[in-house]
N, C-alpha and C positions, 0 to 999 in steps of 0.2 A: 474945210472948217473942222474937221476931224481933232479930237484931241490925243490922237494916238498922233506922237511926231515921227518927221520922217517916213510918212507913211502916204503918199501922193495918191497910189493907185486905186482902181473901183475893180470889184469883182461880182458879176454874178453869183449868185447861189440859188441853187436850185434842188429845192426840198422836197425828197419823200413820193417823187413821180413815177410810184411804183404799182405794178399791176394791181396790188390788192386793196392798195389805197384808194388809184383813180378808179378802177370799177365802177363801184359806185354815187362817185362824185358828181356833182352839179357840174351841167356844163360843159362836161369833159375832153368834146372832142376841142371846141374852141378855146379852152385855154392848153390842152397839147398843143395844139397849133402855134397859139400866142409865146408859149416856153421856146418850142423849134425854132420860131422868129428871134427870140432873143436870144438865144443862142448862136445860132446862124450872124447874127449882127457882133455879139462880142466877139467869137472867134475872127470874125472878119477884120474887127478893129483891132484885134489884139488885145481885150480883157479877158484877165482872169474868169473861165468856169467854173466851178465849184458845184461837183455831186453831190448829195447828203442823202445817203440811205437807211432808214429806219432798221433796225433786227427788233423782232418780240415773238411771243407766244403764235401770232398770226402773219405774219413776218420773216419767217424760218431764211437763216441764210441759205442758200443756193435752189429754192424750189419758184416755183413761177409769179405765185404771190408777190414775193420777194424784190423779183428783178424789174428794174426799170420798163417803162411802156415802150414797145416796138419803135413807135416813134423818134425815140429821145436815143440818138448813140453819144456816150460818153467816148473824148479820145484819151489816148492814153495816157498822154501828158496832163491832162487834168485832176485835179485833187478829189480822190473819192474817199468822203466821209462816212464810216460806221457808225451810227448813234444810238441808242436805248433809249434817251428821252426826248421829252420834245425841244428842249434848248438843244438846237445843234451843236451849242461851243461846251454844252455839259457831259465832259469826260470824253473828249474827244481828241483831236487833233486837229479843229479848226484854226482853230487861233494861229498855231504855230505855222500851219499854211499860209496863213494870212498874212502874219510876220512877215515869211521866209518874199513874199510876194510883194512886199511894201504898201500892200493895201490894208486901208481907212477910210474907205466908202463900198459901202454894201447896196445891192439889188437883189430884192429877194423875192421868186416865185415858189411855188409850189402847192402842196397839200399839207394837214389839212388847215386852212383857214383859221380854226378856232381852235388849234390844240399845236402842231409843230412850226406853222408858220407864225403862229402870234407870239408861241415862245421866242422863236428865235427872231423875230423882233426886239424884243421886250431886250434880250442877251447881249443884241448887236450896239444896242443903244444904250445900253449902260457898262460895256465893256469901252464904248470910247468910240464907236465909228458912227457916220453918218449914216443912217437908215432909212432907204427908202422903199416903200413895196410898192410894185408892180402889181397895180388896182386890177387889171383886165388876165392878169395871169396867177390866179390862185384861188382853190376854189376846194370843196368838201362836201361830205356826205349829208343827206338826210336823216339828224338825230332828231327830229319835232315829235317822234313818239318815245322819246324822254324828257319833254319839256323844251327843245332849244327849240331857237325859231326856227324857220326854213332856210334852207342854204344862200339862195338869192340874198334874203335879208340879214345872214351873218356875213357873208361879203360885203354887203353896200356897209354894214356899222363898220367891218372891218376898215373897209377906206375911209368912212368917213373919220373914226376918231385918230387912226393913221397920217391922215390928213393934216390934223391940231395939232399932232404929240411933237414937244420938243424939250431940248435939254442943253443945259452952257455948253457951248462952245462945239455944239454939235447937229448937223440937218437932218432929220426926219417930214417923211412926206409923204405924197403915191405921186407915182408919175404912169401914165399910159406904157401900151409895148412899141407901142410910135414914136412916145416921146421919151423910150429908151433905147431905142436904133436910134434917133437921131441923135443924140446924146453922144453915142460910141459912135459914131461917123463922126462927129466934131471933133472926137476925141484922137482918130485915126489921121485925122487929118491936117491936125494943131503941132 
């Protein structure tokens, strides 16, 4: 349903699952988990991965903060993304990946919930692809002592109004990390 033509394929993306980010994150060890599953399921089927790595002030490229969580090995033939804000496609070289890949359906985990992953929501879905997040795999920090709510409950708003969002000619949704392995097995297997 994508309104980018000529663009059949679906890619993971996976945002900002970097030491300094998940630290302190809600949840943390189970949505690394739930990322490695989906990963481990695209690679399997043959979709597109997609790294996205924050650089900032706290973010320094090449120190530990920086670099992806133990867990998560990017290969090499996958696209890693350099980004400064939180739209991943803002001043980057997503798109043209995405291009080069024929994909027009996006799945998006990462961090954080309420600042890089809702952006690049918001990016995905109005640059023309189908946008769906991956409810059970994305998740952020405790900001409730600046006024946001607690993490639990910016995830649940997150999927829920994620959930509703839509746009001509184009799907927006959440779907589980279950019902995005089986998804790319069907897909593997069509």
């Amino acid at each position: 349903m994508t309104t980018l033509t000529s663009r059949p394929n679906t890619a993971l993306l996976v945002v900002d699952v970097q030491n300094g980010v998940m630290a302190p994150s809600h949840d943390r060890d189970a949505v690394v988990a739930n990322i490695a599953a989906l990963v481990g399921a695209a690679r399997a089927a043959g979709v597109l991965v997609v790294w996205v790595q924050h650089n900032s002030e706290e973010l320094v490229r090449g120190e530990e903060a920086w670099e992806y969580v133990p867990e998560l090995v990017r290969e090499e033939r996958e696209p890693l993304i350099q980004k400064s804000y939180g739209d991943s496609f803002e001043d980057t070289g997503l798109e043209s990946a995405l291009a080069a890949a024929g994909v027009g359906r996006l799945l998006v985990s990462g961090a954080q919930t309420d600042a890089c992953v809702r952006s690049t929501l918001h990016g995905a879905l109005v640059r023309g692809y189908d946008t769906l997040l991956v409810k059970d795999a994305h998740t952020t920090e405790d900001l409730s002592a600046y006024g946001a709510p607690k993490p639990a409950e910016v995830i649940a708003h997150t999927n829920l109004y994620w959930g509703f969002q839509s746009a001509p000619g184009r799907e927006a949704g959440t779907v589980t990390t279950r019902e995005a392995e089986a998804e790319f097995a069907g897909a593997a297997s069509a």
